[in-house]
N, C-alpha and C positions, 0 to 999 in steps of 0.2 A: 314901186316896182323894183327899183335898187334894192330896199331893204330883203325882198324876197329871193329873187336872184341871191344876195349872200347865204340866203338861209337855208336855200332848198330843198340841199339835199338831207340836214338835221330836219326840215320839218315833214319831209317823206320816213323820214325812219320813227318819226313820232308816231307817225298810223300804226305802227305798232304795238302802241301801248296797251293795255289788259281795258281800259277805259271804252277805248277806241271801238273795240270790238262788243264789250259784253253791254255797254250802254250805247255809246255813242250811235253806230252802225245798227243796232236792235233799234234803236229809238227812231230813227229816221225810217228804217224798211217799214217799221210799224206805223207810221203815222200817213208814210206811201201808199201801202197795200197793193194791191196788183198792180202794175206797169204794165205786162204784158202788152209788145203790142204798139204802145206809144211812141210818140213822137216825142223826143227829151233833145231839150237846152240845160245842160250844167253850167250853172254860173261861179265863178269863181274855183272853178276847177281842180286848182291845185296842180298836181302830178298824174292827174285821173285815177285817181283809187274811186271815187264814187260812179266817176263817169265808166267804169269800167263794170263797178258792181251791178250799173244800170242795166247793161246791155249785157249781163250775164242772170240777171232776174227778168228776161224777157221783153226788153224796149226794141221796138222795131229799128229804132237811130237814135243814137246819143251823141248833141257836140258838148265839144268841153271849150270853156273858153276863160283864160287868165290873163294877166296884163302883166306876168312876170314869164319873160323871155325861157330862162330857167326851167320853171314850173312846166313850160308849155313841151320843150326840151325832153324834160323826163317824162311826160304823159307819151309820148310820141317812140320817145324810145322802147317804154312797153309796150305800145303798139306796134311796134315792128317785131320785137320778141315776142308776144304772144298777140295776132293778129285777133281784134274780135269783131272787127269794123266799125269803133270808134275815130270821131274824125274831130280835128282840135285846131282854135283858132286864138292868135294873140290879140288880146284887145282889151279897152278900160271895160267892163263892164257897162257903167253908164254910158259906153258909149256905141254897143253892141246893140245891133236889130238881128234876128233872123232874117231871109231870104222868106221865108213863109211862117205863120205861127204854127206853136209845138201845141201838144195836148199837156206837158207838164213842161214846168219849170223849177229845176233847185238849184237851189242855192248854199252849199253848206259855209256859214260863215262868212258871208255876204257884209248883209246890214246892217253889222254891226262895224265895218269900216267904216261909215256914216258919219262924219266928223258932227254935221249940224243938221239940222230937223229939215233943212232944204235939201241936202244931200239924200239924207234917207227918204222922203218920200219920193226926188228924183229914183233912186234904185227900184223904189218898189213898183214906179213908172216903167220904167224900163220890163220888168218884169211884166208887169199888166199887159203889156203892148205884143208883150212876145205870145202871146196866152190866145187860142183859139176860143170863142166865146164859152165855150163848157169845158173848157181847162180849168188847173190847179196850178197852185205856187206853194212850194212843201220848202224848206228848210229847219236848219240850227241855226244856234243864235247863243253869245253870249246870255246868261240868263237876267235879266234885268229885274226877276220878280227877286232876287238871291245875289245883290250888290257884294263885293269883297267886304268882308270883314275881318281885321289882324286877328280874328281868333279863331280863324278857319283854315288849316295847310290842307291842301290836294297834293306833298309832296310825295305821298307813300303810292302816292296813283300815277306819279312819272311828269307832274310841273306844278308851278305857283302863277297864284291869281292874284293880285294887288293890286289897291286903288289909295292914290295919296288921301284920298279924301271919304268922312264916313258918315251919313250917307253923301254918294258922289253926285253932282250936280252934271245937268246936261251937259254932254261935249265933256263931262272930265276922263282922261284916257284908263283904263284897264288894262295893266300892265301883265302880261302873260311869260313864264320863261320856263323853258326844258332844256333839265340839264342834259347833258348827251356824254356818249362812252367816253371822252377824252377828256373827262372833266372840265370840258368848257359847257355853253349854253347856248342856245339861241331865244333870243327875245322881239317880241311885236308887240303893241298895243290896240285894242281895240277902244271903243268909246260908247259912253255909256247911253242912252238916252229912257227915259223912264215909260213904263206897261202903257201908259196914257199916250204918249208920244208914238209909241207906235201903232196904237189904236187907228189914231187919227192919223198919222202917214199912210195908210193902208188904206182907210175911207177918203181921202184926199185923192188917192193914184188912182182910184175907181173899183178897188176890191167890195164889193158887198156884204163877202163874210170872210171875217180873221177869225183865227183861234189859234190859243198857245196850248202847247202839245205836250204835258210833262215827260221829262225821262221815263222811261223803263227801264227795266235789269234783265238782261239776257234769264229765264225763268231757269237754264242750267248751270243759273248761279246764284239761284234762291237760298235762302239761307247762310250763307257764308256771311261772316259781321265785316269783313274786308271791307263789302261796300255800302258797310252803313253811314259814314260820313260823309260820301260821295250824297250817295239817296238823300239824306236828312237838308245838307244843301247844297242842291246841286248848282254846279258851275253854268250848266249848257242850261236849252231847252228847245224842245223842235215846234214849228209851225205849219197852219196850214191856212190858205186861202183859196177862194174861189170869186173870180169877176162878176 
């Protein structure tokens, strides 16, 4: 929670990356598909950039909920500057229930905070619970099929992906850093856990059917070789599940 609090306001200005938008945000609406309508829990919220996007792609209510004070701070304040009737709660994640369950639940960059394979299929618990029996659970995710490799920069794309270890073994951190306009950085680690492991975290917490969701490329950025290194291997990767 500390770490974020410091970082906040650099990891809000990262949504602006060219990444952000032509893959990241494409890949996730794509793998949503219509909302319209829904009932939405954002898990790990952020500053609500998604929980925002939610409820401007048509969600009947979107809460947003982060465990970084901060985070929650700046979702709230863009909710008061531009009202959409997003409503935001501090809390651990693992440790959040809804009030009633949603029709969807995301998650961007969830579980892969998951230090150890009790962890993660805790989180995807949690999710399952929140889930009305013909709900979904849509996120991104560190890409675990696409482990750091020293022979891969993502720096031309606005940050660096690093792992002391190649290939990395369960629980070793993924070390992430974006440099920012003052020439300093902000840095977090995510944690790796292998395609297998999350298989089974997901049939363990009572999802029926997973599936990992490869990136896409915003198609009005077809052609450009920009983000051919990105594409060839990618960092992220989004998902989808159903109880």
């Amino acid at each position: 929670m500390a770490e974020y609090d410091s970082i906040a306001s650099g990891y809000s200005d990262s949504k602006q990356l060219a990444f952000r938008d032509h893959v990241e945000r494409h890949t996730l609406f794509r793998t949503l598909g219509d909302v319209g309508g829904a009932r939405v829990l954002d898990l790990a919220c952020g500053d609500g950039f998604y929980t925002r996007l939610l409820k401007q792609a048509g969600a009947s209510s979107v809460t947003g909920v982060d465990v970084s004070a901060e985070m929650i701070r700046l979702a709230e304040e863009s909710e008061r500057r531009s009202p959409l009737g997003c409503s935001y709660v501090r809390s651990d994640a693992a440790d959040f229930r809804p009030s009633e369950p949603v029709d969807l639940v995301v998650a961007a960059y969830l579980l892969n905070y998951a230090r150890t394979r009790e962890e993660l299929v805790g989180l995807c618990r949690v999710c399952r619970d929140s889930l009305r029996p013909a709900g979904r659970f849509v996120g991104l995710n560190d890409n675990p099929r696409v482990p750091p490799a020293g022979s891969v920069s993502y720096l031309k794309y606005g940050f660096e992906r690093r792992c002391d270890r190649f290939p990395p073994r369960e629980g070793d951190p993924i070390r992430y850093m974006f440099p920012t306009a003052d020439g300093s950085s902000i840095e977090f680690a995510n944690y790796y856990h292998s395609p297998a492991t999350y298989q089974a975290a997901f049939r363990d917490a009572g999802f029926r059917d997973f599936r990992w969701a490869p990136v896409s490329l915003d198609p009005a950025q077809a052609g450009d070789s920009f983000w051919d290194d990105f594409m060839r291997s990618p960092p992220i990767i989004a998902f989808s599940a159903e109880p």
